[in-house]
C-alpha positions in Angstrom: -35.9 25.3 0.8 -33.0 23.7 -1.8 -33.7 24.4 -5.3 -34.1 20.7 -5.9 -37.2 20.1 -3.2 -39.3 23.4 -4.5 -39.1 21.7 -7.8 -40.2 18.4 -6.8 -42.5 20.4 -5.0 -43.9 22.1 -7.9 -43.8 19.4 -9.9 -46.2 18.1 -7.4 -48.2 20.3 -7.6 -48.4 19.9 -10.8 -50.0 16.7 -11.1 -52.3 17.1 -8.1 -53.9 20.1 -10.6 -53.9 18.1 -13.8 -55.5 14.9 -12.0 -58.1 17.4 -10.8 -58.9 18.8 -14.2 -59.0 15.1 -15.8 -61.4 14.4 -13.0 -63.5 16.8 -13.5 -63.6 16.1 -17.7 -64.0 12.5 -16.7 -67.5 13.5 -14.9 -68.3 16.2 -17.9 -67.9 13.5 -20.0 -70.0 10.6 -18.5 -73.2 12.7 -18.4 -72.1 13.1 -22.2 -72.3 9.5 -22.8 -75.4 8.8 -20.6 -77.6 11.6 -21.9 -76.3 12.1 -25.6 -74.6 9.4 -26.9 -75.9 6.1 -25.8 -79.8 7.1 -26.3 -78.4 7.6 -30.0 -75.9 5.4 -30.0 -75.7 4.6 -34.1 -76.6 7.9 -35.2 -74.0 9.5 -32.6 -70.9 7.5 -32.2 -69.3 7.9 -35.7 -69.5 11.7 -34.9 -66.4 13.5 -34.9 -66.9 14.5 -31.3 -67.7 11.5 -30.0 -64.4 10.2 -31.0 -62.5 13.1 -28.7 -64.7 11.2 -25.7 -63.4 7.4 -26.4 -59.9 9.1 -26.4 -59.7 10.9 -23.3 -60.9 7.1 -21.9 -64.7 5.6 -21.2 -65.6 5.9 -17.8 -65.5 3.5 -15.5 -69.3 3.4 -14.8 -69.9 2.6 -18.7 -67.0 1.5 -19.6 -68.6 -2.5 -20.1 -71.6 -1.0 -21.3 -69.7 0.7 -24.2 -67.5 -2.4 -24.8 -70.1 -4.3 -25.6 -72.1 -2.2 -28.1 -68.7 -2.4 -29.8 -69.3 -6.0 -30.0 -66.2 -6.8 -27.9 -67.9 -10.1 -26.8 -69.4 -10.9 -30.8 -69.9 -14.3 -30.5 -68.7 -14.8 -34.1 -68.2 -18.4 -33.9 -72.0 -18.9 -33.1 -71.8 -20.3 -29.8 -75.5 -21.7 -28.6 -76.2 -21.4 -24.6 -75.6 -24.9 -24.8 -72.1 -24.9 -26.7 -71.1 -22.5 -23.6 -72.7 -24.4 -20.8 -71.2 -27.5 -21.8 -67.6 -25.7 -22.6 -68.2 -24.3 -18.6 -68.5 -27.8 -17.7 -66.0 -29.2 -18.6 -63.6 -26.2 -17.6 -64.7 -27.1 -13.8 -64.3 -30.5 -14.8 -60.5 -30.3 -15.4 -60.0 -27.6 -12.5 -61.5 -30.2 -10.5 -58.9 -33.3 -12.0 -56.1 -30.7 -11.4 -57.4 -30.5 -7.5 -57.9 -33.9 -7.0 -54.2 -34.8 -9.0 -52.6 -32.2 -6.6 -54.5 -33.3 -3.5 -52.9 -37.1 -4.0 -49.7 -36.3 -5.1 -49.5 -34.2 -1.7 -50.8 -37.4 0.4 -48.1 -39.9 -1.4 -46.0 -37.0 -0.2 -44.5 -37.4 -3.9 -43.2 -35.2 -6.7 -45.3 -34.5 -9.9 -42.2 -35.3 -12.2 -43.6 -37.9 -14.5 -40.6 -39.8 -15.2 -40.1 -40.6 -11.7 -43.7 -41.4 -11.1 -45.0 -42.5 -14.1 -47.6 -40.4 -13.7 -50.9 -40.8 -16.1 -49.7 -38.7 -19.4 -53.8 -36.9 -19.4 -54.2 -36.3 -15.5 -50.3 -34.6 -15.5 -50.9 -32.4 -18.6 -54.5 -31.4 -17.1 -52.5 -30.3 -13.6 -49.4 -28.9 -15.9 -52.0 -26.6 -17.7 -54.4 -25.5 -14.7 -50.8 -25.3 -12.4 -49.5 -22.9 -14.9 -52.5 -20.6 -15.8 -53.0 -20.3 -12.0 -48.9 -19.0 -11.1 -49.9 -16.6 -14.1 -52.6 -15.1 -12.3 -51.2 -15.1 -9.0 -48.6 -12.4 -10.3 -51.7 -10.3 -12.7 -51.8 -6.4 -11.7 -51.1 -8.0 -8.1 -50.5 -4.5 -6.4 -54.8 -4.5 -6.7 -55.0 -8.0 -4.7 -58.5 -8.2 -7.0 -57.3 -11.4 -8.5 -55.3 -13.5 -6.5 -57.8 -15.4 -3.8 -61.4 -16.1 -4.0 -64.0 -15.5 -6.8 -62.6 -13.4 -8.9 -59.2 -15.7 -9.1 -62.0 -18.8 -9.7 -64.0 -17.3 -12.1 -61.2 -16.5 -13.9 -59.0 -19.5 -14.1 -62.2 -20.9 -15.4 -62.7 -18.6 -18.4 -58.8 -19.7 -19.3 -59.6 -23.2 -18.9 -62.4 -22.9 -21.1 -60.1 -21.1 -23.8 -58.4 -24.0 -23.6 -61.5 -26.4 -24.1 -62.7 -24.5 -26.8 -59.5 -24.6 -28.6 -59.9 -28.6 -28.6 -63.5 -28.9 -29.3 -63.2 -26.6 -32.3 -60.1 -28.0 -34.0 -61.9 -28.0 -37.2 -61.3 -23.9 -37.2 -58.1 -24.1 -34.6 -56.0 -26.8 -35.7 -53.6 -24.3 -36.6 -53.7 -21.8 -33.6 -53.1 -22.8 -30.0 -54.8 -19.8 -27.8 -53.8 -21.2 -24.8 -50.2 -20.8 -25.3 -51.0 -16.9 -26.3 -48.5 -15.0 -24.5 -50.0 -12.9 -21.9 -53.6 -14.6 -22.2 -54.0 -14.2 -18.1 -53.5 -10.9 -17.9 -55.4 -10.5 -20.4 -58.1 -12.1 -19.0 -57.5 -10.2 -15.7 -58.3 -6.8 -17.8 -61.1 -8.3 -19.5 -63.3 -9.3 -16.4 -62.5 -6.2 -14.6 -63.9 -4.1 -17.1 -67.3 -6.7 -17.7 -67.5 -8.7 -14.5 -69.4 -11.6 -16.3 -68.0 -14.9 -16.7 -69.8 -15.4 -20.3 -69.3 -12.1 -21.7 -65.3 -12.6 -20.5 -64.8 -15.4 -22.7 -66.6 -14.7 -25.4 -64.8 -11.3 -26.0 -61.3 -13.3 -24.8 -61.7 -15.4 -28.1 -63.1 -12.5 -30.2 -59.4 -10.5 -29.0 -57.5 -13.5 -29.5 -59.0 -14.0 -33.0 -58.9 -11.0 -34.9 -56.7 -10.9 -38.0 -53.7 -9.8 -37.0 -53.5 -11.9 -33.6 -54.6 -14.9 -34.9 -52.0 -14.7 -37.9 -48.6 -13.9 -35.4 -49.7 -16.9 -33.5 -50.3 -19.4 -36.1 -48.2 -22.7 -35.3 -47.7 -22.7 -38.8 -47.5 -20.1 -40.7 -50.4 -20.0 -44.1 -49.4 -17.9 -47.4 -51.9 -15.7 -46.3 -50.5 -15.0 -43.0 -47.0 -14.8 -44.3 -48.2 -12.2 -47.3 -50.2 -10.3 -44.5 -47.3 -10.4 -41.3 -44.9 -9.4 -44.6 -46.9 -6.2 -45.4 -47.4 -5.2 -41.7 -43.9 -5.6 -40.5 -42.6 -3.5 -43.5 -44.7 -0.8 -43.3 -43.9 -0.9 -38.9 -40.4 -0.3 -40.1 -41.2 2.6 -42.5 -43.1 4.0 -39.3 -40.3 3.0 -36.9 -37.5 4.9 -39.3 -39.8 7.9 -39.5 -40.5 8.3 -35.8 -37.6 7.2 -33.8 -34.5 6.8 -36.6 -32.1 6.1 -33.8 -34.1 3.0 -32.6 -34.7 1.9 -36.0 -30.7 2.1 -36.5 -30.3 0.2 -33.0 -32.9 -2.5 -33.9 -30.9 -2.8 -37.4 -27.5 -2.9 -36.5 -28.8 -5.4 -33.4 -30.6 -8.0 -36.0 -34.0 -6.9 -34.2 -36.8 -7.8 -36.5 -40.9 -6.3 -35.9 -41.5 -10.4 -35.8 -39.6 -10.6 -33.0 -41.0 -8.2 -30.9 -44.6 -7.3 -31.9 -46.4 -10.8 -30.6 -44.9 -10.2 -27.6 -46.5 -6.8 -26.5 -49.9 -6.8 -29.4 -51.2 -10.3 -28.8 -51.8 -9.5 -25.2 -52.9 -6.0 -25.8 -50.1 -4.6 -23.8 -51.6 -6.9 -20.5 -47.6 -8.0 -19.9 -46.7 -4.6 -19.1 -49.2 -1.5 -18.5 -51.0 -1.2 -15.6 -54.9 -2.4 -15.5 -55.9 0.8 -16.3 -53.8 2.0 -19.5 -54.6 -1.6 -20.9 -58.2 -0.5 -20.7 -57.4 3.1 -21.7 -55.8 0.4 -25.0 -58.8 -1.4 -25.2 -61.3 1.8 -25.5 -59.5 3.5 -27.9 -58.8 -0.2 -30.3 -62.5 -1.2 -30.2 -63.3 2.0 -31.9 -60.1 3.1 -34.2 -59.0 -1.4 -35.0 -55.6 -3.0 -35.2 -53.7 -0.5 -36.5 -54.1 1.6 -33.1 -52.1 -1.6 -31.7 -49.4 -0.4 -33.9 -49.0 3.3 -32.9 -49.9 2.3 -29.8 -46.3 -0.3 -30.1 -44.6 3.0 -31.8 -45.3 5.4 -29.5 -44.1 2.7 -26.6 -40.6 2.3 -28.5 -40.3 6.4 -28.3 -41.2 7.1 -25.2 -38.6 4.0 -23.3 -36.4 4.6 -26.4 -33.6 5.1 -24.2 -33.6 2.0 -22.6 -33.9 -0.3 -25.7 -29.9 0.6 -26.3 -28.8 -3.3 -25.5 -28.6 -6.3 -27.7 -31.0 -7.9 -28.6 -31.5 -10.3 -26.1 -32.1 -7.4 -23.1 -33.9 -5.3 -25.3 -36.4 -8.3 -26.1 -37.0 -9.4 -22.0 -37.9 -5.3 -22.1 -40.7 -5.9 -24.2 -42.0 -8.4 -22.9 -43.4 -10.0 -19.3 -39.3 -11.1 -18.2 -38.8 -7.5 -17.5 -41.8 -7.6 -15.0 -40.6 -10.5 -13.7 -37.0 -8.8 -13.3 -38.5 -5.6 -11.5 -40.6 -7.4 -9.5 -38.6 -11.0 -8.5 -39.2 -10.9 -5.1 -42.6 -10.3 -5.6 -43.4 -13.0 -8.4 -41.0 -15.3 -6.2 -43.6 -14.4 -3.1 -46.8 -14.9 -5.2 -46.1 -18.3 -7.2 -44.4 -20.4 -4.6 -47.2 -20.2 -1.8 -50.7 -21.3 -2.9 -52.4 -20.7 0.8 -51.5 -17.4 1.7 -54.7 -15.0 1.6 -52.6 -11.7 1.2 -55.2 -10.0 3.8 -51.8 -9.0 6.3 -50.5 -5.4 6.0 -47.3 -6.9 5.2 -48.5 -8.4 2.0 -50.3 -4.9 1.4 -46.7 -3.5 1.6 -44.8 -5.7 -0.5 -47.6 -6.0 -3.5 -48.3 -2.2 -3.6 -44.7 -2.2 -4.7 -45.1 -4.2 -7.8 -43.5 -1.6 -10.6 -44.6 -1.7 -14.2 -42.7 -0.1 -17.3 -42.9 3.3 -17.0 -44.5 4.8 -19.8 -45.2 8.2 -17.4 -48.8 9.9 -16.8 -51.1 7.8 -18.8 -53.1 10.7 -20.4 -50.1 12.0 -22.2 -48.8 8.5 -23.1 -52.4 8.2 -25.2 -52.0 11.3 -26.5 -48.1 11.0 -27.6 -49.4 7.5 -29.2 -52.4 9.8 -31.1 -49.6 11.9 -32.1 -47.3 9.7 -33.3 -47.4 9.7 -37.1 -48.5 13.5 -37.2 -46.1 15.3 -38.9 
């Protein structure tokens, strides 16, 4: 046996052994939060070793319980039953116009440009927007073919749609923030109601995400002298962290013009979504419900360290890195495959094949990428 094969042997090995231990610390851990921690919950979770438990991950089997005793779903904006019932409604109501617009443009056999068709400005837009949300989740964590057919890609395009109609309804507290337009907001959503399979507790922790402080503020259409005092503060002290913990991607972002403002909405208003697999996105979301926004920061620095040797571009390729357009380059075929043919039921073995290759940035084994982003500003 060549040199190069026993070590790739070994290697395997390797991880077989670790994936074994982490197993077995995984099972270890939920009888820890069954019988310990969650019949005490408030006089247990601010405990020093209860916060070793959130960062080795929440099991799966808990996981939504846990998220929601963190008040991931706080409905902060006081939404009655009614308020979401009626926002429900007319979600289905405009997934319906979209149908109906798409089901008569395909009888007239005609295009849905609206120049040549003068096309009602309302119905088009409604189509545009439910058109677009669904190629978006066509192409989600699609190696999983969870979300692409059926009730789970129903339930939830609806939850989007109803993003979007709570953005209009409430203008009086969004007229300066457009969630829908979020980047990432699908995949988002994808991670969201794998983790809390319920329609209503989805969207009310979608716009509880989407709001906090420093999301809402990188997303404002128009920037507030709050927001621009805040995003000033956090973007200088990223770049004291930056120059401390990679100095040679600080100097490559400086000499290349590439600004924190240009790259952080990209990758933190999603919560990573664009680019980690389904599983370190909720490995993200455990660990920023407990330790808050500034986790989203490490969790950005210890990103740039770990692929630093592939943000050595301009700034133009380093910025399609961090961000979706490098999925979409690693995976053309596949988002090609996905977007351009709404009937398919992806139940063959070939579409097995071709999705199980969908490739995500690789940020290596996802234990020691949390622990690397832990690690990050130690000295």
């Amino acid at each position: 046996m060549s040199i190069a094969v026993q070590n790739e042997v070994n290697e395997e090995q390797k991880k077989l052994k670790h994936l074994n231990v982490a197993r077995k610390q995984q099972s270890l851990d939920l009888i820890t939060w069954r019988e310990k921690i969650l019949p005490n919950y408030n006089k247990l979770i601010g405990l020093p070793q209860t916060r070793e438990l959130w960062w080795r991950g929440l099991p799966d089997k808990i996981r939504s319980t846990i998220w929601l005793k963190q008040s991931i779903n706080n409905n902060k904006f006081n939404l009655s039953d009614d308020d979401l019932d009626n926002i429900f409604k007319k979600s289905d109501d405009l997934i319906l116009k979209a149908c109906n617009y798409k089901l008569n443009k395909s009888k007239k056999n005609n295009s849905t440009n609206r120049e040549k068709n003068n096309d009602n400005s309302k119905e088009y837009d409604i189509f545009k927007l439910v058109d677009e949300k669904s190629k978006e989740i066509r192409v989600a964590f699609p190696d999983l073919m969870v979300f692409q057919i059926g009730d789970c890609f129903e339930s939830i395009l609806k939850i989007i749609i109803s993003v979007h109609v709570f953005n209009n309804d409430f203008k009086t507290i969004f007229n300066n923030l457009d969630i829908i337009n979020i980047k990432g907001i699908s995949k988002l959503t994808c991670v969201l109601y794998h983790n809390l399979k319920d329609i209503k507790a989805t969207f009310l922790a979608l716009i509880n995400l989407l709001t906090k402080k420093l999301i809402y503020y990188l997303n404002l259409k128009t920037p507030t002298e709050d927001s621009t005092s805040y995003l000033t503060d956090i973007f200088s002290s990223f770049e004291r962290c930056l120059y401390k913990t990679n100095l040679k991607i600080y100097n490559q972002f400086k000499i290349n013009d590439i600004k924190p403002s240009d790259y952080l909405n990209l990758l933190i208003s999603n919560y990573f979504s664009s680019i980690f697999r389904i599983n370190t996105c909720s490995r993200i979301i455990d660990v920023y419900l407990f330790e808050g926004e500034t986790f989203l920061l490490r969790t950005l620095l210890g990103l740039l360290k770990k692929i630093d040797y592939k943000l050595l571009g301009n700034k133009e390729e380093v910025l399609k890195i961090l961000s979706d357009e490098s999925s979409q380059v690693l995976n053309a075929d596949i988002y090609n495959y996905l977007q351009n043919d709404y009937e398919k039921t992806y139940s063959s073995s070939n579409d097995s094949e071709l999705l199980a290759t969908f490739k995500y940035l690789d940020v290596g084994e996802e234990d020691e990428f949390i622990k690397s982003v832990r690690n990050i500003l130690r000295k």
